[in-house]
C-alpha positions in Angstrom: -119.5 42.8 290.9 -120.6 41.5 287.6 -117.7 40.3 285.4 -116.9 43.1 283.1 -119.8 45.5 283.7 -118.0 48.0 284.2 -115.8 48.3 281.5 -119.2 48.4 279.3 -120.2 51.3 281.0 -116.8 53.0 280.2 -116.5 52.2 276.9 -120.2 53.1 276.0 -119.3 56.6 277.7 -116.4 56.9 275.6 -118.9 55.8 272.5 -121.1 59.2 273.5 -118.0 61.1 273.0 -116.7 59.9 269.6 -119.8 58.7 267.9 -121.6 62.0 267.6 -124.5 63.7 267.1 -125.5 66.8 265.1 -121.8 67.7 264.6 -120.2 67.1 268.5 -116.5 67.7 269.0 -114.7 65.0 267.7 -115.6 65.7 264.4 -115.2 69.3 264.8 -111.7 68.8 265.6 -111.4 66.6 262.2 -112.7 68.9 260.3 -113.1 72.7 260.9 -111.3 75.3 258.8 -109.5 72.9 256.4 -108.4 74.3 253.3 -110.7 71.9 251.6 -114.5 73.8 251.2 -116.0 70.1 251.1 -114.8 69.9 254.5 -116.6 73.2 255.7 -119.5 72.3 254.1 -120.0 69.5 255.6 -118.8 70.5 259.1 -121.9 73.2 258.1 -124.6 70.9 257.2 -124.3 69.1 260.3 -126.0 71.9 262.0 -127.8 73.5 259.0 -129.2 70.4 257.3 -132.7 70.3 258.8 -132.5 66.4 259.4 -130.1 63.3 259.4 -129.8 60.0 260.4 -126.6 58.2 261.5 -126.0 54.6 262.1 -122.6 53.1 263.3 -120.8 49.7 264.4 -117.5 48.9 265.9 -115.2 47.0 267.4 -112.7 47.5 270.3 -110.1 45.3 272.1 -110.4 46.4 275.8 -108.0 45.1 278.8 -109.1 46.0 282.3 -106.9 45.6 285.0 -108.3 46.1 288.8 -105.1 46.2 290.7 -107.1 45.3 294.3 -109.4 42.7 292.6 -107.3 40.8 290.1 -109.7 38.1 290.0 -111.4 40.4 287.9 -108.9 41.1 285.3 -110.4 40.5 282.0 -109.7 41.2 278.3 -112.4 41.9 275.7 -113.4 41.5 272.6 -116.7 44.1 271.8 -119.0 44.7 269.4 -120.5 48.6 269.9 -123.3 50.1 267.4 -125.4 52.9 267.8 -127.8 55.4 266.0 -129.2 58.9 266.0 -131.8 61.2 264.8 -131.5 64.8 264.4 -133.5 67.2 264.2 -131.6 70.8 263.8 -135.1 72.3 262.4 -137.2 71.9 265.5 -133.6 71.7 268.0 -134.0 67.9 268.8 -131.5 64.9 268.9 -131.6 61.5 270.2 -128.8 59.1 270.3 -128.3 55.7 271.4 -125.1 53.7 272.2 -124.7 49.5 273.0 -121.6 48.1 274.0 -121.9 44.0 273.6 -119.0 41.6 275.3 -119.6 38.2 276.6 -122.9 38.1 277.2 -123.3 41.2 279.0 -125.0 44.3 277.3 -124.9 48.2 278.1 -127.2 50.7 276.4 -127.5 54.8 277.0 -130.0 56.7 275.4 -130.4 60.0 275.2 -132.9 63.1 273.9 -132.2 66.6 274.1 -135.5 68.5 273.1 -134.7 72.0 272.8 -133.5 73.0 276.0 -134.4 69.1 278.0 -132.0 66.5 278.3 -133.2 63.3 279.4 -131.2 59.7 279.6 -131.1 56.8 280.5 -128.2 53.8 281.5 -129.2 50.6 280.9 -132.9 49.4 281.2 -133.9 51.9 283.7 -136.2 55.0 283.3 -135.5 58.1 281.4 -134.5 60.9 284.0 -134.9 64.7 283.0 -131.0 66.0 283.7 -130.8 69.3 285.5 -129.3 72.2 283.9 -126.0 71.9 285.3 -126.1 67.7 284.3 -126.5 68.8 281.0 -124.3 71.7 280.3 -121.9 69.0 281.2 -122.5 66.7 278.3 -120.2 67.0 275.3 -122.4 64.7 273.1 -124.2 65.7 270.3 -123.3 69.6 271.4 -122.9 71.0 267.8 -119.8 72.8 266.4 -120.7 75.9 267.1 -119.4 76.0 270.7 -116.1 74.9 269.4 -115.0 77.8 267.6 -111.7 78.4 269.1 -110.5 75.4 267.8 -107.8 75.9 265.2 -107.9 74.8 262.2 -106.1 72.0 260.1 -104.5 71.7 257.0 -103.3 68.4 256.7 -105.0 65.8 255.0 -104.8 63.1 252.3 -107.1 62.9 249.2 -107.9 59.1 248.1 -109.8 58.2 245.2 -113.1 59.1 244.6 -115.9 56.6 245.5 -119.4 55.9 245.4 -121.3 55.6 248.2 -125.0 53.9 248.2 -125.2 55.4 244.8 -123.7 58.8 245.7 -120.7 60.3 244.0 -118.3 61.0 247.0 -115.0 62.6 247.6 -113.0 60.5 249.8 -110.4 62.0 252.6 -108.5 60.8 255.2 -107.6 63.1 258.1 -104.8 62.5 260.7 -105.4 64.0 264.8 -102.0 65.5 265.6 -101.1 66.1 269.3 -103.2 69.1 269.8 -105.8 67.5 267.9 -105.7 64.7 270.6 -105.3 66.9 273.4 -108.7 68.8 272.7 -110.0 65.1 272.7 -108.8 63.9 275.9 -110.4 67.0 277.7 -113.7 66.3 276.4 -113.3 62.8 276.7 -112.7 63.4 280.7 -115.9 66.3 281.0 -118.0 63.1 279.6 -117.7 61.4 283.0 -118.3 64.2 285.6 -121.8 62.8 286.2 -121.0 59.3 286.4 -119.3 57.1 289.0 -116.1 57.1 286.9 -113.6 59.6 288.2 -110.9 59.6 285.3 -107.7 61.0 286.5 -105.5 60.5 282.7 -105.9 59.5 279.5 -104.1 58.9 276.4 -104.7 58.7 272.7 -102.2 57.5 270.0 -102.7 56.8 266.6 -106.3 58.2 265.6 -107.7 59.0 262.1 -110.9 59.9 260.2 -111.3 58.4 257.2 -114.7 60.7 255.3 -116.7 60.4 252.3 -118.5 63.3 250.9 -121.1 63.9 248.6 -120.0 65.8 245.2 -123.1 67.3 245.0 -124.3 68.9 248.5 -121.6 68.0 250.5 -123.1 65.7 252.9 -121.3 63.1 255.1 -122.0 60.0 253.6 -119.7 57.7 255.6 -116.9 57.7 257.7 -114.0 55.2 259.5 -113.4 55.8 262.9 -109.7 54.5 264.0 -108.3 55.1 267.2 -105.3 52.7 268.1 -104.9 53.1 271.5 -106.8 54.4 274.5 -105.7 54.4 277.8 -107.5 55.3 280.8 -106.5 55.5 284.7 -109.7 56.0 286.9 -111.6 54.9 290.0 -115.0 53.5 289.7 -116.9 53.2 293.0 -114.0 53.3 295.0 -112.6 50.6 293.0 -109.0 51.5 290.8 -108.8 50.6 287.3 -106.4 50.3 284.4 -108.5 50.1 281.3 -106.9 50.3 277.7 -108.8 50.2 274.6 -106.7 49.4 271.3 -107.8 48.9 267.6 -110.8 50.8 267.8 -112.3 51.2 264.5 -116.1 52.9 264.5 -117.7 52.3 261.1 -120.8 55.2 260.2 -123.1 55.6 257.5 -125.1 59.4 257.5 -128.6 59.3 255.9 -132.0 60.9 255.6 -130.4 63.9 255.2 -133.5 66.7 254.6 -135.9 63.7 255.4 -138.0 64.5 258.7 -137.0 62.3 262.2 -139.7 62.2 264.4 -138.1 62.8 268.2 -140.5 63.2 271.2 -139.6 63.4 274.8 -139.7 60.0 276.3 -141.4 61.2 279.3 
């Protein structure tokens, strides 16, 4: 077992669920309904703009604790970035997450193109995902299959800023429990596919901090925070404590309008 592999694997899993593409659920849960109509419009564009880029970067203090191996007990400082391409005109996406910690690396790609999904872990090859695989994915799913969220109505209003030039209003939106709740079921659906069985998970302390465009009411940049995840889950047969704490996920939206080119990779 290489030292710490695994917990690159989780925590680049969990970066598929709260990075987002095209609009997935953890911003929907941010955002929808608010009595605020730059929040609605922006929830909006993320399907109805016909493209976007997003970059982000992060850290996260990790602590994994293997309770039958503690010689491999480690704590970890990581770097994560990312980026993705959409494509709402012509239904395509791409995404890509990297988790970075003492020396060891963990990427996953993936494309949906139209009705495909393909990915890939690490270094391997791209492999198509059946239908079933991919009905299972929560990332980069769009809001409109989270309708039945409810709303929220709590939220602060900072100062206005300017953002590479753009005129942006500037938000900060707490989760409250239900808000966290929706999270943590989604968060668990991520890993059905993998060789993580996740049996709980927590999450305290998480807030969106948004800037949006004056104009056209597109996402310009957002702050990520999340202070503490915990997880209880097997991997290969193997138990593990992992808790994540002082996540902070820094993204900047652009392109928007400007065509992506995304082709299947195989």
């Amino acid at each position: 077992m290489k030292k710490g592999i695994i917990i690159l694997i989780v925590v680049v899993l969990l970066l598929c669920a709260i990075a987002t593409v095209g609009g997935s659920a953890i911003w929907y849960f941010f955002l929808r309904n608010t009595p605020q109509k730059a929040f609605d419009k922006a929830v909006a564009n993320l399907d109805e703009a016909d493209y976007y880029q997003q970059e982000y970067e992060g850290t996260i203090d990790a602590r994994v604790t293997l309770p039958d191996y503690p010689e491999y007990d480690v704590d970890m400082e990581m770097e994560v970035s990312g980026e993705a391409k959409v494509d709402n005109k012509n239904n395509k996406k791409y995404l890509k997450s990297i988790g970075i910690s003492e020396g060891s690396s963990q990427t996953t790609e993936y494309y949906w193109i139209e009705d495909d999904v393909y990915m890939r872990l690490g270094s391997g090859s791209f492999e198509k995902l059946t239908e079933e695989e991919a009905s299972n994915l929560n990332t980069g799913s769009g809001t409109t299959e989270y309708a039945y969220l409810s709303g929220k109505d709590n939220y602060t209003i900072l100062e206005e800023e300017e953002i590479d030039g753009v005129n942006c209003y500037h938000y900060n939106v707490p989760l409250d429990d239900e808000d966290l709740s929706d999270f943590i079921d989604n968060f668990m659906s991520t890993f059905e596919d993998s060789n993580v069985t996740v049996n709980d998970v927590t999450v305290s302390d998480a807030s969106l901090e948004m800037w949006i465009s004056k104009d056209n009411s597109f996402i310009m940049k957002t702050i990520n925070k999340i202070g503490n995840i915990s997880t209880d889950s097997v991997s290969e047969g193997i138990d593990m404590v992992l808790i994540m704490e002082d996540i902070e996920i820094d993204s900047t939206f652009s392109g928007w309008n400007e065509e992506v080119e995304i082709e299947a990779p195989v």
